[in-house]
C-alpha positions as CSV (number, residue, x, y, z in Angstrom):
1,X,9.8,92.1,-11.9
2,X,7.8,92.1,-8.6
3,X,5.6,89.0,-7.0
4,X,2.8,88.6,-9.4
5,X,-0.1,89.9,-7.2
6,X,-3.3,87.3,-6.9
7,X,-5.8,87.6,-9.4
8,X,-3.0,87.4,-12.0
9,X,-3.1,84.5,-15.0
10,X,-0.5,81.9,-15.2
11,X,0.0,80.5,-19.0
12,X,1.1,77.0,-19.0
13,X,2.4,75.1,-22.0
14,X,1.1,71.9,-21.7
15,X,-2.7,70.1,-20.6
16,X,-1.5,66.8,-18.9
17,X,-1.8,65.8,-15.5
18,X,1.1,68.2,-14.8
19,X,-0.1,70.7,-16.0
20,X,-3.4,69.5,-14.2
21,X,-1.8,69.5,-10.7
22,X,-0.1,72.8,-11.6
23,X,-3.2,74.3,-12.2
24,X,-4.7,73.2,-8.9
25,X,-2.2,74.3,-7.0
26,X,-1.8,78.3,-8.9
27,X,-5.9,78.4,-7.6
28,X,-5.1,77.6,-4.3
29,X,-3.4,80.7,-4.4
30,X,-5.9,82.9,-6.0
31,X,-4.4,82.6,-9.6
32,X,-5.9,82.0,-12.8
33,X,-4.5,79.6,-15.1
34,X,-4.7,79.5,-19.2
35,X,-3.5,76.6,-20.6
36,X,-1.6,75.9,-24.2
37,X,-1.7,72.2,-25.5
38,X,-2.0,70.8,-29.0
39,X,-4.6,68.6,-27.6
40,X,-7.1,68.0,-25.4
41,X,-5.6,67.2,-21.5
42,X,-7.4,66.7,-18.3
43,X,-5.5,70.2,-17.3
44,X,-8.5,71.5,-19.3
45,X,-11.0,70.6,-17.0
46,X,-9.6,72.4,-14.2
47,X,-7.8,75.9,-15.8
48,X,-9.8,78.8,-16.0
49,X,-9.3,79.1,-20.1
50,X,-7.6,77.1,-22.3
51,X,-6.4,77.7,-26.4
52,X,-6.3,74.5,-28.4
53,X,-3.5,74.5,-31.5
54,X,-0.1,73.4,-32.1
55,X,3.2,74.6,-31.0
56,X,4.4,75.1,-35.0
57,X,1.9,78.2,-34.6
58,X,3.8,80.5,-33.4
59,X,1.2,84.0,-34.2
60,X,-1.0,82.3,-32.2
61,X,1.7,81.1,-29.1
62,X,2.6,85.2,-29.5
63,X,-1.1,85.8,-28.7
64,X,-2.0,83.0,-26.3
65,X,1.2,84.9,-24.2
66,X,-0.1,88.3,-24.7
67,X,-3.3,87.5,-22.8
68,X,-1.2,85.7,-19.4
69,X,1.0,87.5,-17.3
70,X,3.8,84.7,-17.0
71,X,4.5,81.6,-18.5
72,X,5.9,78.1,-17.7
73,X,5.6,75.2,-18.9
74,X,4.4,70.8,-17.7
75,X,7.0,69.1,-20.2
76,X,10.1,69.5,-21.4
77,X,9.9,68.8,-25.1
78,X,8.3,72.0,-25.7
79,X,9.7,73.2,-28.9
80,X,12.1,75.7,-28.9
81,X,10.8,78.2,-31.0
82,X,7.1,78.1,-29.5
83,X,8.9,79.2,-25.7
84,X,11.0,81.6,-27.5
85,X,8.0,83.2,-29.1
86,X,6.1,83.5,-25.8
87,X,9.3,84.7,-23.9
88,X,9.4,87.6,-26.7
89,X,5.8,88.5,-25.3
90,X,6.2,88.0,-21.3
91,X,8.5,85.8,-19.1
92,X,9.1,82.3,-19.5
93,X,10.3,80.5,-16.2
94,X,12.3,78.2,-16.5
95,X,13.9,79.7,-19.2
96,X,15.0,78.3,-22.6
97,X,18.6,76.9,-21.3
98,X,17.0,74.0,-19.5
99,X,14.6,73.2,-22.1
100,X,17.7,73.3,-24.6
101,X,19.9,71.1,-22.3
102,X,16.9,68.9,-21.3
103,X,15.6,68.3,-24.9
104,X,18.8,66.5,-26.1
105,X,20.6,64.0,-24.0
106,X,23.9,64.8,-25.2
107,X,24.0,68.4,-24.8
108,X,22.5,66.9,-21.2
109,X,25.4,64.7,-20.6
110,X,28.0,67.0,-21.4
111,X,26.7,69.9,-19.0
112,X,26.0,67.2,-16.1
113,X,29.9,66.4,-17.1
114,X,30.8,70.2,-17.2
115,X,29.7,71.2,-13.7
116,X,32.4,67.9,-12.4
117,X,29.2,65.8,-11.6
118,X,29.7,62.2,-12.5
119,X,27.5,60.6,-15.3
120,X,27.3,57.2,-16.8
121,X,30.1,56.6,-19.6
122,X,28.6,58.2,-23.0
123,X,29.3,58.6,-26.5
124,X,27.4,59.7,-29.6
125,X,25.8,58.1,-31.9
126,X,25.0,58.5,-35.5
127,X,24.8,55.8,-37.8
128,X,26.5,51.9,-37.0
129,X,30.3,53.1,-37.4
130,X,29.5,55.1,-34.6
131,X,28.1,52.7,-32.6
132,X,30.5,50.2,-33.0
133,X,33.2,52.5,-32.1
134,X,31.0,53.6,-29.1
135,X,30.6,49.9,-28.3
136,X,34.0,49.5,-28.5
137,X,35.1,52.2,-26.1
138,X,32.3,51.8,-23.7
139,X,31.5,47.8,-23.7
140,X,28.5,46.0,-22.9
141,X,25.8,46.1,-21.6
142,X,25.1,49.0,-22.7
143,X,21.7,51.2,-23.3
144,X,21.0,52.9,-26.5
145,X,18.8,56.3,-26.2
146,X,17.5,58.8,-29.1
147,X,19.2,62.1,-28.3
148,X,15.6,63.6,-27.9
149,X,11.7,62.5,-27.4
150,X,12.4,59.7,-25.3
151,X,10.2,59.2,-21.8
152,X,9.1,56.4,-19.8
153,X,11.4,53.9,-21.8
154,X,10.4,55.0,-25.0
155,X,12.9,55.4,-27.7
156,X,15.7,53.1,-26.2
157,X,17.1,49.4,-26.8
158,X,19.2,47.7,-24.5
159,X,22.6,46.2,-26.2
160,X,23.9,43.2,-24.3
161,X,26.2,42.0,-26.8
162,X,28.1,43.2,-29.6
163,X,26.0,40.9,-31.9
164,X,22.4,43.3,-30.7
165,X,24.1,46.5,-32.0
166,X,22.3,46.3,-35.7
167,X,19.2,45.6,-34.0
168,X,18.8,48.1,-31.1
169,X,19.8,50.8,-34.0
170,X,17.1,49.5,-35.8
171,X,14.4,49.5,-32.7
172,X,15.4,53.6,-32.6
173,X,14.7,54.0,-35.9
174,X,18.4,54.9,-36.6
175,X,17.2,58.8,-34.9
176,X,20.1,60.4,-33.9
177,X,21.3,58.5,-30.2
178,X,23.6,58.5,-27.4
179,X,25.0,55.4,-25.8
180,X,25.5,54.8,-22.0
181,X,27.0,52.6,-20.5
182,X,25.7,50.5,-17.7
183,X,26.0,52.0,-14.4
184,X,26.4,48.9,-11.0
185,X,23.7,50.8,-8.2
186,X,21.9,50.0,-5.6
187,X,19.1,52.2,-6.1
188,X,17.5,55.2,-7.8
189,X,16.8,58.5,-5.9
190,X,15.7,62.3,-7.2
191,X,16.1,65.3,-5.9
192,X,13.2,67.9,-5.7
193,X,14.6,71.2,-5.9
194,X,12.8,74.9,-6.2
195,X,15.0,77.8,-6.8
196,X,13.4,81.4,-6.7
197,X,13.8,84.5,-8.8
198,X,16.4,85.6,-6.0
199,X,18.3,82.3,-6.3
200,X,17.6,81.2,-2.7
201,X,16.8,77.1,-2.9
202,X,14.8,74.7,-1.0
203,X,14.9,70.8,-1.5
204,X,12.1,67.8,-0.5
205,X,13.2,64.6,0.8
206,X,14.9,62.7,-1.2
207,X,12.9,59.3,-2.2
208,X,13.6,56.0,-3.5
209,X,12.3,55.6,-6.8
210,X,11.2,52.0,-8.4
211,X,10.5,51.4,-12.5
212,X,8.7,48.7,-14.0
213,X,9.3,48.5,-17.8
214,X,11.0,51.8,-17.9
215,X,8.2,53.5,-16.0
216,X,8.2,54.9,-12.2
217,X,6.2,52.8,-10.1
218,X,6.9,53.9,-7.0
219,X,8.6,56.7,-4.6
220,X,9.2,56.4,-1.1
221,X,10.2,58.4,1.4
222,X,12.1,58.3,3.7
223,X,14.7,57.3,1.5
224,X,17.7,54.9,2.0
225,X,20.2,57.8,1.2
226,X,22.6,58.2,4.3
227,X,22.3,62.2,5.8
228,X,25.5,63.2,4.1
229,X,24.9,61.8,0.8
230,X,21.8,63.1,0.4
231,X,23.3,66.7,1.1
232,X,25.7,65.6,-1.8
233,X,22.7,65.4,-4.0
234,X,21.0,68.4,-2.9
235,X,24.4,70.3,-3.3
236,X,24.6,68.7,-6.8
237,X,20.7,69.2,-7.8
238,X,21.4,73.1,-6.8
239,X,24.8,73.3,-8.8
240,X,22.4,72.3,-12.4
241,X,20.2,74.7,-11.0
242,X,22.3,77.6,-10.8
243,X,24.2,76.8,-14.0
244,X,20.3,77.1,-15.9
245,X,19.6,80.3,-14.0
246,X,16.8,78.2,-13.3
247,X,13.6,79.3,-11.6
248,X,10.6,76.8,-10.6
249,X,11.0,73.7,-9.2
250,X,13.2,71.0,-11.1
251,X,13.8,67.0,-10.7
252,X,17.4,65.5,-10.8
253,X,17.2,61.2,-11.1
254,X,20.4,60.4,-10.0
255,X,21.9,56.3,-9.4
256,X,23.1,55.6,-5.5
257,X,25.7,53.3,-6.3
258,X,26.5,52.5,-2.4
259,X,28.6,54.1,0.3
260,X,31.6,52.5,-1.0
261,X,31.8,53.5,-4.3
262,X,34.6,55.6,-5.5
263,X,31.1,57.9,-6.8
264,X,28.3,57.4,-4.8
265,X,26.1,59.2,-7.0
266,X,25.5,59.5,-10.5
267,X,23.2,62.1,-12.4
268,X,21.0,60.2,-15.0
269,X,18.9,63.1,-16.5
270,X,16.9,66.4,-15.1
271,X,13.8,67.3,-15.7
272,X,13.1,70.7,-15.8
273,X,9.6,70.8,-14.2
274,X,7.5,69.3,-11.8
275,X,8.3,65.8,-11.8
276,X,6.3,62.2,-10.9
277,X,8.7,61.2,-8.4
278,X,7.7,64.3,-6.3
279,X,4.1,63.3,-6.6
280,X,3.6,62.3,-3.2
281,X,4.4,66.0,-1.6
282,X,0.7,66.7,-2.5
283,X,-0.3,64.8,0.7
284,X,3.3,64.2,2.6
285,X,3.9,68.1,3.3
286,X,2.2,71.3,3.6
287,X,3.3,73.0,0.5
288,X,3.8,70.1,-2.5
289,X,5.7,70.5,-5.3
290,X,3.6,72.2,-7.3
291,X,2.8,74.9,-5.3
292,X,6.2,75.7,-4.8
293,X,6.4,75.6,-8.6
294,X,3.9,77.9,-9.0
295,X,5.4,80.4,-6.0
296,X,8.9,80.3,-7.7
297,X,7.8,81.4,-11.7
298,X,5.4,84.0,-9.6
299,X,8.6,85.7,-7.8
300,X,6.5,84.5,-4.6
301,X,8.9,83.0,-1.2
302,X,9.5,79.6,-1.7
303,X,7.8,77.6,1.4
304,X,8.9,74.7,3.6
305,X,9.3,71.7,2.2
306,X,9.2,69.4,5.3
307,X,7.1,66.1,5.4
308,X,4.2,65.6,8.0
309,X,4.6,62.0,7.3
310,X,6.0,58.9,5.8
311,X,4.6,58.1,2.1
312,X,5.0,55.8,-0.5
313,X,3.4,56.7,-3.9
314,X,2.2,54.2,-6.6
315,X,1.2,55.0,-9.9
316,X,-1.5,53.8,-11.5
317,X,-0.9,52.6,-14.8
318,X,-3.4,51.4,-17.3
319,X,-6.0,49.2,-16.2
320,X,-4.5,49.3,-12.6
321,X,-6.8,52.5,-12.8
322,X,-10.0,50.0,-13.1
323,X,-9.5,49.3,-8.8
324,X,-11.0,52.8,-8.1
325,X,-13.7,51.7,-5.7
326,X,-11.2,49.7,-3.5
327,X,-8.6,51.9,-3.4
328,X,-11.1,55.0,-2.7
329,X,-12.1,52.8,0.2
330,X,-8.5,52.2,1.4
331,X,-8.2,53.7,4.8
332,X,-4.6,56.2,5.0
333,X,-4.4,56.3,1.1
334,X,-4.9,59.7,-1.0
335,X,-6.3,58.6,-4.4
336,X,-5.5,61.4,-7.4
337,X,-7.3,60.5,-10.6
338,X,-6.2,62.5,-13.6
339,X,-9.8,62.3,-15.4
340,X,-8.5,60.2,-18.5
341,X,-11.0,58.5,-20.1
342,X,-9.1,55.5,-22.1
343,X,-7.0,53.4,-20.1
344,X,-4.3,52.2,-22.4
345,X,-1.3,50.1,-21.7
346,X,1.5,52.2,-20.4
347,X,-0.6,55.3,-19.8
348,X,-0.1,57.0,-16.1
349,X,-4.0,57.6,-15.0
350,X,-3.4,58.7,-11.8
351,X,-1.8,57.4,-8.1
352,X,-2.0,57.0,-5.0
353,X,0.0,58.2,-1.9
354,X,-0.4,55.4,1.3
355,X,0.7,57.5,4.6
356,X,2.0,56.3,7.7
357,X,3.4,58.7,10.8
358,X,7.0,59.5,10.6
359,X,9.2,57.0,12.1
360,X,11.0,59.1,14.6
């Protein structure tokens, strides 16, 4: 399939902020955008059209398709059946291997594993024989995770001791889980990587990342990464990449557990979409992540990634969103408000990207 000519109308599953920025960025370009949600999302306020019903509806995915020339999607727990019903219709980029790697993190974990990348020691989890026997092989600490749904610290309990196990199974509802086992770094990193139809790649900076309760707080850039190991995670970023057949821009969280480490790096999880640590490209670069999201699933040249300057990007989290008028007035800082209107504990409302020249 050629470059999708401007003019043309992008179909996104999804009407969060994501899909919000997405949407922004596919205009810039002279696209249209129709969103897909199964509820209300500030990406509605900023596509050209938007169809309002659930993913189980899969007549009415089939038709929403028919009426957009592509299709991608802002999360990756889109069920499987609703892409597979648009892709019948028109192309679906990324396609349905990263969404069925990404939606379970087992399957996850053992194709990190497959490609020889290092992960965090993991075993499956069922019911408690299985998680003692986990426990056993593994030790403590240790983190309990549901196999799918999870985000932002949701859906996992930390096991410190043997004596938490009945408890932390309990907290996940006894869903179907994976344990991992605790991982000594110095820091958390992602990679930002867009691959094009053609499979040609290009990669932002890679930032530090900071969580506060399981959420991402902040990312940074420049990174503490040395030169060489943040090739290493490029190179390992592409390699899931070109395993998916991937096209659009994906995230890789990865631990940097220090130069002397007999494995500096270890993948955590993917995300196969525009990503919140990659935030702060909107103002740090010339093209940001979403743009080049949008040029990859449109067959369109991927464009620099480079930085014009230093950036450190802070979410804002519930009522953190309430300081609007000071941080508007905040000289070198790029407010994004995501046009949510209730400001509940835990929910991402928007960010803000402080700038400073690049140290040279």
């Amino acid at each position: 399939m050629s470059a999708l000519p401007p003019g043309s109308t992008i179909g996104i599953l999804g009407g969060g902020q994501l899909g919000r920025m997405l949407s922004i960025a596919a205009a810039r370009l002279g696209f249209k955008v129709h969103i897909y949600s199964d509820t209300s999302g500030p990406a509605f306020d900023v596509s050209a059209a938007h169809t309002l019903g659930p993913y189980e509806d899969i007549d009415r995915i089939s038709a929403w398709a028919g009426e957009v020339d592509i299709v991608t999607y802002e999360f990756e727990n889109v069920p499987l059946a609703a892409a597979a019903a648009a892709a019948a219709v028109k192309p679906v980029r990324p396609g349905a291997r990263a969404l069925e790697a990404a939606q379970d993190r087992l399957v996850e974990k053992r194709f990190v594993q497959s490609l020889g990348l290092a992960v965090a020691p993991f075993a499956p989890v069922d019911d408690m024989a299985s998680l003692t026997a986990a426990l056993e092989s593994i030790g403590t600490p240790a983190v309990l995770k549901t196999r799918q749904l999870g985000y932002d610290g949701k859906g996992q309990a930390r096991i410190a001791t043997f004596e938490e196990a009945a408890a932390a199974l309990d907290a996940i509802a006894q869903a179907p889980a994976i344990l991992e086992g605790h991982v000594k770094f110095e820091c958390e990193v992602s990679v930002l990587l867009t691959r094009g139809l053609d499979g040609t790649t290009a990669s932002y900076d890679v930032p530090l990342n900071t969580h506060v309760n399981g959420i991402l707080a902040t990312s940074t850039v420049p990174g503490p990464l040395p030169e060489a190991t943040a090739r290493q995670a490029v190179e390992a970023a592409g390699r899931i990449a070109a395993a998916l057949d991937y096209v659009g821009l994906i995230a890789v969280e990865m631990f940097y557990a220090g130069a002397g480490a007999a494995q500096p790096l270890i993948v955590n999880e993917f995300a196969p979409r525009v990503h919140n640590s990659g935030h702060w490209t909107l103002d740090a670069c010339a093209v940001c992540q979403f743009e080049n999201h949008i040029r990859a699933v449109a067959g369109w040249p991927i464009a620099a990634t480079a930085r014009h300057s230093d950036a450190v990007m802070t979410n804002l989290i519930g009522a953190d969103v309430n300081d609007w008028p000071a941080l508007a007035a905040e000289s070198g800082a790029c407010l994004h408000l995501y046009g949510k209107r209730d400001a509940r504990s835990g929910r991402k409302m928007g960010h803000i990207t402080r700038l400073t020249p690049m140290k040279m």
